[in-house]
N, C-alpha and C positions, 0 to 999 in steps of 0.2 A: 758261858755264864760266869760272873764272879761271885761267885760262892763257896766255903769253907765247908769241906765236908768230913764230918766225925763220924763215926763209928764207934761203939762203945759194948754194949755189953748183949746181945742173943741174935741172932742168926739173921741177917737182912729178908730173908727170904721169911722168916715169922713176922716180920712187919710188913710185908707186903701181905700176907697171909689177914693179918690182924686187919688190917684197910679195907681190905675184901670183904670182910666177915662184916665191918661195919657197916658198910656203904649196902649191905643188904638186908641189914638189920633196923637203916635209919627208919623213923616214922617219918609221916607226914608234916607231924604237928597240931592238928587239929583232931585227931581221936579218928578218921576215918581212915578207910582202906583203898587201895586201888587193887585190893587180888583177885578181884572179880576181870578184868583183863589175863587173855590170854598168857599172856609175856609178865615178866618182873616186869617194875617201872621202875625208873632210873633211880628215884627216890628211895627205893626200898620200899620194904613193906610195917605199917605200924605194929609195934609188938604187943598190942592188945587182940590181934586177928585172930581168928580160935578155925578160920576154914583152909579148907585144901590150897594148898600154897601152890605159886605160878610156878614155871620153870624158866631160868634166864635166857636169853636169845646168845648164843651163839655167835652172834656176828655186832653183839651189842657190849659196851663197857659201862661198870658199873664203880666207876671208880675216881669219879671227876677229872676224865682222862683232859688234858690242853694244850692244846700245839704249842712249841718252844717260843711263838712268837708273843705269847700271852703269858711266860712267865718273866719277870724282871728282874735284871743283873741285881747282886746284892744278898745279904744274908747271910745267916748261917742255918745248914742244917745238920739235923744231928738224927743218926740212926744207929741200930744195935747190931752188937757180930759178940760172938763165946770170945775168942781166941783170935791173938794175933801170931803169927809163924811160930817156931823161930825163922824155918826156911822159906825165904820168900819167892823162891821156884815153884812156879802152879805146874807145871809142864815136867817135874822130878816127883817122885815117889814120894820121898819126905816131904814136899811143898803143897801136896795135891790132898787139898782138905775144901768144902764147901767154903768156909771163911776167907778161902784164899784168894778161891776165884772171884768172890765178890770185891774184893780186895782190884784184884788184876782188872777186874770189869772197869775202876778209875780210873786204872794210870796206861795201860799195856793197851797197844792196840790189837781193837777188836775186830778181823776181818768179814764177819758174819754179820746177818740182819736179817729178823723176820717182824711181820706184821701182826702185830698181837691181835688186833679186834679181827681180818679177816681169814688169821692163818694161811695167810700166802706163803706160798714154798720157802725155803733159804735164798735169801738171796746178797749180795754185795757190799759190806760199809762202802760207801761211796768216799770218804775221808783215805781211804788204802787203798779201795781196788777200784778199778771201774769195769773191769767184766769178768768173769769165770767162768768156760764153756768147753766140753767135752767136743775136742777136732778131732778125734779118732779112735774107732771102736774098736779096731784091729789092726794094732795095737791099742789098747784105750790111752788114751792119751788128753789130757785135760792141759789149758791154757789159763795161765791167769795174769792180768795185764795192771799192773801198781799203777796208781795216783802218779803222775810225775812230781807231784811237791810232797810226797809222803817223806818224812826223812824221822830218823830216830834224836833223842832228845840232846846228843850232843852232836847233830849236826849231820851226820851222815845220811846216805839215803838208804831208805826201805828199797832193797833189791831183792831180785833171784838167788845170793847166796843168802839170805833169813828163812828160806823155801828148804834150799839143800840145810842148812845148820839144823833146821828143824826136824827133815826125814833123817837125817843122820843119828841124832839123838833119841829118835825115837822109834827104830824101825828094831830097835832087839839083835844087831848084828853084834855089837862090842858092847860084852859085859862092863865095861867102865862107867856105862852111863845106867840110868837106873829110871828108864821112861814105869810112870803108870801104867801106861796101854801099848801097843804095838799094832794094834787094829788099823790096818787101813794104811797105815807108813809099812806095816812089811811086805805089803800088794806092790810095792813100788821099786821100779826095775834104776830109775833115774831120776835125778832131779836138774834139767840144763836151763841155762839163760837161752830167750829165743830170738827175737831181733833184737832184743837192747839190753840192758841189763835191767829194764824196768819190767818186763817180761820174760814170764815165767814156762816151760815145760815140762810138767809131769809125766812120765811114761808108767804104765802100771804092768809087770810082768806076767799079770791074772787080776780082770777085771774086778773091781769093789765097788760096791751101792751101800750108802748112797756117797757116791765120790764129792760131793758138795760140803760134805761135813767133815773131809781130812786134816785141809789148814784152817782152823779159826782163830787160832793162837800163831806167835812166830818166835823163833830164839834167836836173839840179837847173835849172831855171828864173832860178836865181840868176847861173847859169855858161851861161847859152844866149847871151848874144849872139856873133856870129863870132869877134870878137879873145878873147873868156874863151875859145870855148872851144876855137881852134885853139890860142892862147899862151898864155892862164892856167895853164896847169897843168904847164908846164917847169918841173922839181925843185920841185913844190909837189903834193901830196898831197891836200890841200881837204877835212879832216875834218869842216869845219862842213860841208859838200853831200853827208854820206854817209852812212850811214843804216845800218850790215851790224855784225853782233855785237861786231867789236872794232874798233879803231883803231888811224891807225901813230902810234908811242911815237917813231919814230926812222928814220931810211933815211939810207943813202947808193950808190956807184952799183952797191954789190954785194950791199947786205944791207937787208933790212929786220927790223923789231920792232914784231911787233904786242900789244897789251894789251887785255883785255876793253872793251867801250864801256860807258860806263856810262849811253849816254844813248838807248841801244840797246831798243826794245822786244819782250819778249821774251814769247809767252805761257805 
């Protein structure tokens, strides 16, 4: 989509909060109710109702959800975030703030996807991966198989060493690096290329559940050594190592501006 996207001032995730709260609070319009139904109704309920309120369905969205085909290239939007870095490493200790990751949900690609209204399991960005399946119990051993057109934004390809850069950084062996978490990366015995370099093999030296949720993020390989990628990224953004729909146009310590990527692949 070509759209400019800002960010400015309290937490994305409170305006999505705030949307929610509306969309259940709209009235009808005309003074009457529908709470007499089992279920909310899509509408909301009018806020004159004084009776026992419905409960939302579970497998229902209440939020003017639209398939992408229904919204139109063009615009600006503009949404709120506290704080911009300084460190723009979501994946370092210093970078790993709520702010940040919404940040990375723009530009960085996201190897994960789940289904909001049915809460279907974790499953695949299809734009990076095209499958990721546990081949071996004993040893556990998980495959994960790249996009062939998946490439990072200066041109390189997303391969099996962005897998190994990633367990390396963050598996808690060398104090140099300074991962948030180590869960899940320190269960892992390897990290090898399998038939191509577009495929991946995990080996894990004591099984982890849920192994579906280890890579969702990746470290450009170009930014893995300790000092890129503890200091590299103090007020530097790193668009050539990022790989996600748009890019930043612009930031400073309270705003950002993002713009479609154009080097973005898109199916």
């Amino acid at each position: 989509m070509n759209k400019t996207r800002k960010l400015t001032a309290l937490a994305a995730a409170t305006a999505a909060l705030a949307m929610l709260l509306a969309g259940c609070g709209a009235g009808n319009g005309n003074g009457s109710s529908n709470a007499s139904s089992a279920t909310e109704p899509p509408a909301g309920i009018d806020s004159s109702y004084t009776g026992d309120l419905p409960m939302p369905k579970v497998t229902e969205r209440y939020d003017n959800h639209q398939s992408r085909d229904n919204v139109k290239d063009g615009g600006t939007l503009t949404l709120s975030i506290t704080e911009v870095g300084p460190n723009w490493n979501y994946l370092s200790s210093d970078g790993n703030t709520a702010y940040m990751f919404e940040l990375w949900s723009w530009y960085q690609p996201s190897l994960l996807m789940t289904d909001q209204v049915n809460g279907s399991p974790i499953k695949v960005n299809p734009d990076f991966l095209t499958d990721m399946k546990l081949v071996s119990k004993d040893p556990m051993v998980v495959q994960y198989d790249i996009n062939p057109k998946a490439k990072w934004n200066d041109g390189s390809d997303i391969d099996w060493t962005a897998f190994k850069a990633t367990w390396e950084a963050s598996n808690g062996s060398n104090p140099d690096y300074n991962p948030p978490s180590t869960d899940g990366f320190d269960r892992i015995a390897s990290v090898e290329q399998g038939d191509s370099p577009k495929q991946v093999k995990v080996t894990y030296k004591t099984p982890y559940y849920p192994w579906q949720e280890v890579f969702g993020a990746l470290v450009n390989p170009k930014a893995a050594d300790p000092k890129t990628f503890t200091q590299g990224w103090v007020k530097n953004p790193h668009n050539e190592w990022a790989a996600g729909p748009y890019k930043v146009d612009s930031f400073s310590d309270s705003q950002v501006t993002f713009v479609p990527n154009e080097n973005a692949h898109v199916r």
